[in-house]
N, C-alpha and C positions, 0 to 999 in steps of 0.2 A: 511830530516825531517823539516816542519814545526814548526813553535811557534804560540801555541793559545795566541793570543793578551789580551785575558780577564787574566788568569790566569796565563800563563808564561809556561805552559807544551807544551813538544816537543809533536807533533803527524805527525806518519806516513799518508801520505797524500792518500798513493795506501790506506789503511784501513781505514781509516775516512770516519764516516757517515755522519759527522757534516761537513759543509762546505758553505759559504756565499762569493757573488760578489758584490763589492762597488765601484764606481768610477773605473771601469775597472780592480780592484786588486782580490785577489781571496781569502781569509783565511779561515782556518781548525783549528776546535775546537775540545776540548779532552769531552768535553761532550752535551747534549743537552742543559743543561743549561745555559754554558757557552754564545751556540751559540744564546739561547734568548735573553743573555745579551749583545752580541751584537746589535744584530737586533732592541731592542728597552729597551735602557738604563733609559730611563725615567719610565717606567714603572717596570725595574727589581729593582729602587730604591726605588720607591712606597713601593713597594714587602717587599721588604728588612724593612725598617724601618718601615710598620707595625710588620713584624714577628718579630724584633728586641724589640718593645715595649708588643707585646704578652709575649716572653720569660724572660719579665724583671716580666711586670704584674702577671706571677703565679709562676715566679721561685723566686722572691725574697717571697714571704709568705711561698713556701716551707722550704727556708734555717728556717724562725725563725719559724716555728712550726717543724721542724728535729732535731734543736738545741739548742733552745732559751724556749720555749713554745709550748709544746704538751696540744694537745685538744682528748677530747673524746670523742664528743660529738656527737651522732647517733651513730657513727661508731669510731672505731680504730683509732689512731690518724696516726699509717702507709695508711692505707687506702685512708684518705684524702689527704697524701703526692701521694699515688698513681693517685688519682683522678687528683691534681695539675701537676704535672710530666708528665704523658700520653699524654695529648695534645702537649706539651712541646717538648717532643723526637719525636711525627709523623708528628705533624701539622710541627711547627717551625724547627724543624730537619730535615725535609723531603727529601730537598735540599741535605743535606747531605749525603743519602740513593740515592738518584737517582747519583750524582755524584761520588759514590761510585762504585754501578753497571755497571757506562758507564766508567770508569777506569776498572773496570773487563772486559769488555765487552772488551778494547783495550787491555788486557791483561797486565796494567800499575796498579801503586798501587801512588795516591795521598793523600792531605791532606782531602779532602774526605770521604778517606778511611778511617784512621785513628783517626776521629772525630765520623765518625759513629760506627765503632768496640769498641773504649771506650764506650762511651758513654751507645750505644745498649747493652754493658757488664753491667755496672754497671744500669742501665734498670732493665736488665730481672735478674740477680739476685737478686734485692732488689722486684723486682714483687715476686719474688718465695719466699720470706722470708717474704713479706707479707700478703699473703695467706697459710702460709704451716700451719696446723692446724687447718685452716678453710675450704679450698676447699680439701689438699690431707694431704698426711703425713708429717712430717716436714723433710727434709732434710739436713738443716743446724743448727746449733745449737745455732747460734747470731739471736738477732732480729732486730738488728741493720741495716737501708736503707740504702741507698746511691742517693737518686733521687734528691737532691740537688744537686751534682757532676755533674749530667746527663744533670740536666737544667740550669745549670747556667754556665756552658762548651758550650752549644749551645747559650745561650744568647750572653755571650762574644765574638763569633766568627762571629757572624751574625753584632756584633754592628763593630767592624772591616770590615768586608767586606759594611757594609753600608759607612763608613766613605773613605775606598777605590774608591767606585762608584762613591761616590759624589766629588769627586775629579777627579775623570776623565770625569767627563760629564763636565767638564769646559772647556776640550780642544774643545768639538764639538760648544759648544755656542760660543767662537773666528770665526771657518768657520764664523758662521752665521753672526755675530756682521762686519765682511770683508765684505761679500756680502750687505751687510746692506750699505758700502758708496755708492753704481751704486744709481745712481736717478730710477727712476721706469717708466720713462716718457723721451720721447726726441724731441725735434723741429725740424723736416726734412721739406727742401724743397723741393717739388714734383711740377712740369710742374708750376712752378711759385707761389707756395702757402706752405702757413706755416702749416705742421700737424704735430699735437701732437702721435704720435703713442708709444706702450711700449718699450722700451730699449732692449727687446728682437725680436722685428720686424725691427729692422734698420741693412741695409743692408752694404754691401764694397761699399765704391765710393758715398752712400751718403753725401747730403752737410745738415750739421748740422748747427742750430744754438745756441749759447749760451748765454746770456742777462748776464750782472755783476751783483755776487751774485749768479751768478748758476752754478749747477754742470756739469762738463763735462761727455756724459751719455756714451763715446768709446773712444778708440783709433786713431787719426785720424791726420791729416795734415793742417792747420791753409792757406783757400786760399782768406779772405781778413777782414780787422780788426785788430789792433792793442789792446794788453792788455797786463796786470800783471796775471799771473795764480799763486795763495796758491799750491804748487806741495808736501809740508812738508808731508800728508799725505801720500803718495808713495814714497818719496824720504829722508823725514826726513827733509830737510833741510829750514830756517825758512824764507829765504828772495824768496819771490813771482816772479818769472821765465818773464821776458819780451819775448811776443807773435808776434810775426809778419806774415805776408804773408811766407811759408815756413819753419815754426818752427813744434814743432810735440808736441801734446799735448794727455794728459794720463788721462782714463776715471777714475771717483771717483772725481779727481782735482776739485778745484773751482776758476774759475773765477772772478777776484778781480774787474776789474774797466772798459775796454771798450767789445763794440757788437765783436763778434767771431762768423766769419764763418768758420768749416772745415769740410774736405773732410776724411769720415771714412774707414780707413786702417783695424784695425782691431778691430771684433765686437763677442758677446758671449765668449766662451773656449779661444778665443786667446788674448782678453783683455789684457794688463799688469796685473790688480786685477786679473782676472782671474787665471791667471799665478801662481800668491803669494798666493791664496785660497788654488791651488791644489798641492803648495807646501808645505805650511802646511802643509793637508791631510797628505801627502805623507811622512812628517818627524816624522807626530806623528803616526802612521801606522807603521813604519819602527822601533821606538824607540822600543825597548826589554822590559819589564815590568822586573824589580827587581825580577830576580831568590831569592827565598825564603829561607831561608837556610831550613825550616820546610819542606816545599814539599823536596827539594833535599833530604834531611833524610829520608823522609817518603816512597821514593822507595822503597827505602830497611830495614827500618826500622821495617814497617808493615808486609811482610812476615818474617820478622827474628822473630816480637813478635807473631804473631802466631803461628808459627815453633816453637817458647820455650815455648809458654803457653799448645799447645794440647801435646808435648814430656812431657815436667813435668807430666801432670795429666796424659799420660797414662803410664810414668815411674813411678809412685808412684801408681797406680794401678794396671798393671799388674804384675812389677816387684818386686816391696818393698812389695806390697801386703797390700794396705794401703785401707780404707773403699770409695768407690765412693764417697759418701759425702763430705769427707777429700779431695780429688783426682779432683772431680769438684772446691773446694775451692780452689785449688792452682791454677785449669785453672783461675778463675776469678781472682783473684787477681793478675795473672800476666797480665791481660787485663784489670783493673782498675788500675796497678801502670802504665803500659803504657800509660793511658789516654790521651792525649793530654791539660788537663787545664791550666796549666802555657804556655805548647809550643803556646798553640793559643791565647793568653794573652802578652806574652813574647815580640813582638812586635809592639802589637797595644800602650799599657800602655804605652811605652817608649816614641811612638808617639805623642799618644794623649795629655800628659806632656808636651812634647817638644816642640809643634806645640805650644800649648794655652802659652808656655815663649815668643816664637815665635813673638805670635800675639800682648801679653801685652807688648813688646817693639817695634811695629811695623812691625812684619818681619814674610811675612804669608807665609809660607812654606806647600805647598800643600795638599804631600805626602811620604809615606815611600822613595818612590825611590829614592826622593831631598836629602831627609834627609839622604841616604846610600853614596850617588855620592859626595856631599858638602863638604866633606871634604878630598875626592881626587882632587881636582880641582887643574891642574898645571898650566894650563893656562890661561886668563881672557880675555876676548873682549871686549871692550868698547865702543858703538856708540857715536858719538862725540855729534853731534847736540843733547840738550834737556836731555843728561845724562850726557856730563859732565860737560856740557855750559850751558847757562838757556835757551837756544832756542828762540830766541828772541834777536835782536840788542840792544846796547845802543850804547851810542854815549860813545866814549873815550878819544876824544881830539880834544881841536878847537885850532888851529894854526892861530893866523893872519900872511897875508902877506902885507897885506897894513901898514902903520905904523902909521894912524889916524886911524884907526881902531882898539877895543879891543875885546878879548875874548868877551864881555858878548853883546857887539853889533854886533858881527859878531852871534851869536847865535840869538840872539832875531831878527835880522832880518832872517836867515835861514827861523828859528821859523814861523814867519810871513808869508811865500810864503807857509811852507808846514800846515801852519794851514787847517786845515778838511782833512787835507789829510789821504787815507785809507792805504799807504802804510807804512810799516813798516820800513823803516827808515826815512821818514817824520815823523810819528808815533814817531822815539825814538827820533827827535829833538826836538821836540814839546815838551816832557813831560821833556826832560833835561832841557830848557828854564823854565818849570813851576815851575822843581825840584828848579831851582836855584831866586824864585822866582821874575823874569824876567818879563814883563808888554808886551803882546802883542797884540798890534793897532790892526786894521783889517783892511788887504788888498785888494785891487779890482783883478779883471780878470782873476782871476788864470788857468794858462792854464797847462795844463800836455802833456809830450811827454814821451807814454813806454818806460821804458828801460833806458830815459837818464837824465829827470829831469823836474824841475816844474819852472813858471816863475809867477810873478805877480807884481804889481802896488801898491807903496804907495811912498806916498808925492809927487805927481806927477814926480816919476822915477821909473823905473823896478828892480826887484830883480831875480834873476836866480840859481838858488840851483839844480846840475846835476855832471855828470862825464863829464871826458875835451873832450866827443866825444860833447857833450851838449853843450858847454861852444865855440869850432871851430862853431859850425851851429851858434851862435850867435855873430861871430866874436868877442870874445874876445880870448886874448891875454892870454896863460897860461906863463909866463915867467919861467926859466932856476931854479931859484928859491923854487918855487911854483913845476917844475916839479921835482926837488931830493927830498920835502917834503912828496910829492903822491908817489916818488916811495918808501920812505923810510917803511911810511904804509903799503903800498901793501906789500912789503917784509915780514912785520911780521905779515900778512896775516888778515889786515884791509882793508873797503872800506871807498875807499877817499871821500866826496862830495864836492864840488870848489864851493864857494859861492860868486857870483859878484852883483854889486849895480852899477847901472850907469852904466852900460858897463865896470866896474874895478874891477879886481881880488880883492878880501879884505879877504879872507881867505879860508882854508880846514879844516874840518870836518872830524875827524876818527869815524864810525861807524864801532864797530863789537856784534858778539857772547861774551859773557862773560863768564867764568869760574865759579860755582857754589862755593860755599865757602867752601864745604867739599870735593870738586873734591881733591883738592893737598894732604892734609892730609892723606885721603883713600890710594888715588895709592899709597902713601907712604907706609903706612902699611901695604898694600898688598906685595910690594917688599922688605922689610923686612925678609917679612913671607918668601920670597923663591917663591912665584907668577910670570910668566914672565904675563906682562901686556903689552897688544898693544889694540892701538885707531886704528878701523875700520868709515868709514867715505865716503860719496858719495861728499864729498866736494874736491878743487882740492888741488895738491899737498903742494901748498906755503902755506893756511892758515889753515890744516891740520900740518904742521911740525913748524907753528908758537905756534898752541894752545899745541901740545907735548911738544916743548921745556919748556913751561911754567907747568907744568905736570912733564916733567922729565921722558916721557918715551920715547921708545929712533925706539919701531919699531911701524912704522905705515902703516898701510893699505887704502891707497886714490883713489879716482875715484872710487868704488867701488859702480857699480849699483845695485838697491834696488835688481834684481834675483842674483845676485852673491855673496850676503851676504852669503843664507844657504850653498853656495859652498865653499866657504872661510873657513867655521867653518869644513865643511866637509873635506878639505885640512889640515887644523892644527891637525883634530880628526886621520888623516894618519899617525902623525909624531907621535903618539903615547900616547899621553897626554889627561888627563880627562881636556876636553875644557867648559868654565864656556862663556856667551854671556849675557851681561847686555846691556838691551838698551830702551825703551819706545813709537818706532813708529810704526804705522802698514806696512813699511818695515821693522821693524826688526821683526817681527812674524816669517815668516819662521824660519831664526836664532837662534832665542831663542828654538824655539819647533827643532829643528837639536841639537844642543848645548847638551850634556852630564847635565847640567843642566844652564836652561833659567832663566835670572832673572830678571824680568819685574819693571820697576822703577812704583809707585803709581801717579805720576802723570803725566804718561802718557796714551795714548789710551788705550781703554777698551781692543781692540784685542791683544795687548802684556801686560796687565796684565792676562789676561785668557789665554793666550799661555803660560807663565812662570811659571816656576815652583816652584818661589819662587819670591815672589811678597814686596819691601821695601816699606812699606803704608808711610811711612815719607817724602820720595825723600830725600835721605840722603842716601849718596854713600858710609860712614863708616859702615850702614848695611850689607855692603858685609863684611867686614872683621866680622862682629856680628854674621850675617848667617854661615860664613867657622866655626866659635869657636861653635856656637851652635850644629851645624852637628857634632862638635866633641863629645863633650857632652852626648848628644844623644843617638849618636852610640854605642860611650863604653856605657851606659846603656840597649842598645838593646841587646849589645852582651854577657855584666854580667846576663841579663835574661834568654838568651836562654844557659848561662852555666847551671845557677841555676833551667832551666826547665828539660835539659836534664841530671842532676846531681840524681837530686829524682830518674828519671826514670832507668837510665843504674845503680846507684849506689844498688837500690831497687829490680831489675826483677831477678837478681839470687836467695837473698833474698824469693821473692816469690815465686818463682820456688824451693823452699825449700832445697837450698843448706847445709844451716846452722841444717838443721833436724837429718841427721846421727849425727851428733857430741854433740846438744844441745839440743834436742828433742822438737825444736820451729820450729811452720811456722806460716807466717804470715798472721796473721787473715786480711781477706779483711777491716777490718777496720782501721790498722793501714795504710794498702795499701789508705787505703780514705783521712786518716790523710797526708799520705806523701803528695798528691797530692793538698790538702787542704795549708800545711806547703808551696809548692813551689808557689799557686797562692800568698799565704802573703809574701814570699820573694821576688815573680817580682812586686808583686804591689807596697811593701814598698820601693823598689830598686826604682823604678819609681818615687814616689813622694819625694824622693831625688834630681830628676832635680828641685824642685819648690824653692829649694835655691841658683842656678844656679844665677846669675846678669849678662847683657850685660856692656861688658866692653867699653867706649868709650873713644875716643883718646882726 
């Protein structure tokens, strides 16, 4: 058995007529609608939210001239409820009707079904009560409608499924917004000459060029030029990758500072991007949509209710011997107490609450499904770089080694050689020197060597600011000293820079990643809660088990390349646990869209906030413990809904079915049947804007 991806219904795939190929995958849908709705989601939204604002547009004048304010004005004031209604049940309900038929058609009974059977119930006898005396004989004895019920049952369920759609058309704009990094254009050298050709005509074994500043348009092998490559985009990680003759370089990257020629290894479908697009796909594809507890009811629910409405009325017809009239009344009114108006309410209302606390404290939570999954979550994933660090170096400590030398002039001269400099830990010395407002001369000649450091002129002497491969090419001397200080940092998974003046060691430099200021407090709370928490991370093992310790969490996942993220989550999701993945870069997209639920930080890339499925607009890692409380929240109010939807209805249908008639000589008039149905949308509604007292509790 298949699962139709739209709706969540199993379908036999030998019977299915419904059937679409994407990206090489194959899916089977339970009706034709469905399968529109695949095929072209944009448009089934359109769809949606006109019929949705139709069904508002004449069903709400319905309700206040049924209830409120009756007019008589040409005609009957039922008439006119009929006039308003009509369109209402075929136009806007139609949808309903059609996937009602193609569940017959499979010989299944979904929600469908049982929107259209109410619905069309309470319709056609309020039609027949509003012409009996006019067009034929009167056959029931209320004059009383119900076309209010009819329309504003389909209004509600249409504005649900709109709010649905548009939540899932977010995961297709992520693909897009991926493919969106390749440049569109590439610099190929052919028989001696530079052509621009499209990114999709560059061949294996082309030699590419890249200019600093530009994007890398493939995969390919680095065969002369020296540079810094930005790799954070694919890799997450914030400090710029040193390029040489023989390094391998990844399309999308950009190229930070010298000329790059390389030779393209792999090009289109096998790109790394590539790769991470069509895993995506492939996670969100594969994710199960939120079995409904409605539909699962509604299998059996819907022949049981007509199994008890048509026996009632012809048990009281042929057998009690009760008037047709009486005997059609109890059929309907056991198919108006069944109605579906709270059930198809019961958990949009809970949502739509929940979402919009959500939002007004920053915390934009998608969908039902986030919101069902969020508060099973046993386990957490954390990408280290940029979710729990601020992704981006600062400097952490200047150590003099010389001893006429102090902190603030070993900085300000650093300062000095890496001024203009593009990379980012020249970058965070510079702005430390300003932070500390420090006065920086301007130096002459600055020279840069990839990879190892930058050198330049003032006061007529050299300054040299690199790592000690840097520091040997210019003969100087790292002493015994200077070399336990470097490794001390290194160990707690800092980069050292060795800053020399004059050909003399005079001090080191700690640059690292930082800790966000709510990072420790969060994981705290999390493992409180009973959360195992582990930092997943493409960084290597030492400054990985540096920033944990600092964190307090105890398992880490290191070296872990950008394709083996969504495998990781897929390995934990084995051991049995609803797996949660918080992260912010376009390697973690896969990840998060695999994850039981993805939860994309706001100020990261656009592609993992639109892969996530719960989106912290703040960057603020204490929303994860705000998101788990809200999900809870929520959920018990989804679920006190669908008590109080299916409560009317099971406690009511024997009721209607005129169980209570031998003994009390009552059945129940389809109107109080209206009333009940009436009574349970104001119980989930009022149940629902109980969440609006709800407050985010912060640590």
């Amino acid at each position: 058995m298949a699962k139709d991806v739209i709706c969540g219904m199993y379908v036999d795939e030998s019977k299915s007529k419904f059937s679409a190929e994407q990206d090489g995958a194959k899916y089977f849908f339970c009706s034709g609608k469905c399968l529109e709705t695949f095929l072209a989601p944009a448009k089934e939204l359109r769809k949606l939210k006109l019929l949705t604002l139709f069904a508002f547009t004449l069903g709400i004048p319905t309700a206040i001239f049924e209830y409120f304010y009756r007019i008589s004005w040409l005609l009957p004031n039922n008439v006119w409820l009929f006039l308003l209604a009509t369109p209402v049940q075929f136009v806007a309900g139609w949808r309903f009707y059609r996937g009602a038929l193609d569940a017959i058609k499979a010989r299944q009974a979904n929600m469908d079904s049982l929107i259209a059977l109410g619905t069309s119930a309470a319709w056609l006898y309020s039609t027949i009560v509003t012409f009996q005396g006019i067009l034929w004989q009167p056959l029931f004895p209320s004059e009383h409608v119900y076309f209010t019920e009819s329309g504003l049952i389909i209004g509600f369920i249409l504005l649900g499924k709109y709010m649905e759609h548009n939540m899932k058309g977010k995961a297709s704009a992520a693909i897009r917004k991926l493919l969106d990094l390749q440049p569109k254009m590439a610099t190929v050298i052919r028989n001696g000459s530079e052509l621009s050709i499209p990114v999709e005509k560059v061949a294996v074994n082309d030699i590419i060029l890249v200019k600093p500043g530009g994007s890398i348009p493939v995969d390919g092998i680095v065969v002369s030029g020296q540079s810094a490559v930005d790799e954070s985009m694919i890799t997450g990680e914030s400090m710029p990758v040193a390029k040489k003759p023989g390094s391998t370089v990844i399309g999308g990257t950009i190229n930070k500072s010298g000329l790059l020629k390389f030779k393209a290894t792999k090009v289109g479908s096998d790109t790394a991007l590539a790769q991470i697009v069509k895993m995506v796909q492939e996670a969100i594809a594969a994710r199960a949509p939120m079995q409904r507890l409605a539909d699962t009811v509604s299998a059996y629910f819907v022949p049981a209710v007509i199994l008890i409405a048509v026996a009632a009325a012809a048990f009281w017809y042929f057998v009690y011997g009760l008037s047709f009239p009486l005997s059609l009344s109890i059929l309907i009114a056991v198919l108006i107490i069944a109605c579906p108006c709270a059930l198809g309410i019961a958990t949009p209302a809970a949502i739509m609450i929940g979402a919009s606390k959500g939002a007004q404290n920053g915390i934009l939570i998608k969908s039902g499904e986030f919101l069902e999954k969020a508060r099973k979550i046993q386990t957490i994933v954390f990408d280290k770089t940029g979710t729990l660090t601020k992704g981006k170096p600062a400097v952490t400590d200047v150590m003099p080694i010389a001893s006429s030398y102090d902190k603030g002039k070993i900085l300000q001269l650093a300062a000095v050689a890496e001024k203009g400099s593009e990379h980012p830990i020249g970058t965070a010395i510079v702005q430390k020197a300003a932070a500390l407002g420090i006065k920086l001369p301007q130096g002459k000649l600055h020279q840069t060597v990839a990879g190892k450091g930058i050198k330049a002129d003032y006061n007529g002497k050299r300054i040299f600011v690199g790592n000690r491969s840097y520091m040997k090419d210019n003969n100087i001397i790292v002493a015994a000293a200077a070399e336990e200080k470097i490794a001390k940092l290194e160990k707690e998974g800092r980069t050292a820079v060795v800053v020399a003046f004059s050909k003399q060691l005079i001090g080191v430099i700690a640059v690292a990643d930082t800790l966000k200021e709510n990072s420790k407090p969060a994981i705290g709370q999390l493992q409180r809660m009973g959360k195992e928490v582990i930092m997943m991370t493409g960084d290597n093992e030492r400054t990985a088990a540096a920033i944990a310790r600092q964190l307090g969490i105890t398992r880490v996942l290191a070296n872990v390349l950008p394709g083996e993220k969504a495998a990781k989550i897929k390995e934990l999701q084995k051991e049995g646990d609803v797996v949660a993945m918080v992260g912010d870069g376009i390697n973690d997209a896969p990840a998060l869209a695999q994850a039981d639920v993805g939860i994309a930080i706001g100020a990261g890339t656009d592609v993992a906030k639109e892969t996530g499925g719960i989106v912290l607009m703040k960057d603020d890692l204490r929303d994860v413990v705000a998101a788990i409380d809200l999900s809870r929240k929520t959920v018990a109010k989804m679920k006190q809904n669908l008590f109080w939807a299916f409560f009317y209805n099971v406690a009511l249908i024997p009721v209607a079915a005129g169980v209570l008639y031998p003994f009390t000589g009552i059945l129940l008039n389809p109107i109080f049947a209206a009333i009940a149905m009436a009574s349970s949308s104001i119980t989930v509604v009022g149940n629902s804007l109980l969440l609006n007292r709800y407050k985010v509790k912060r640590l």
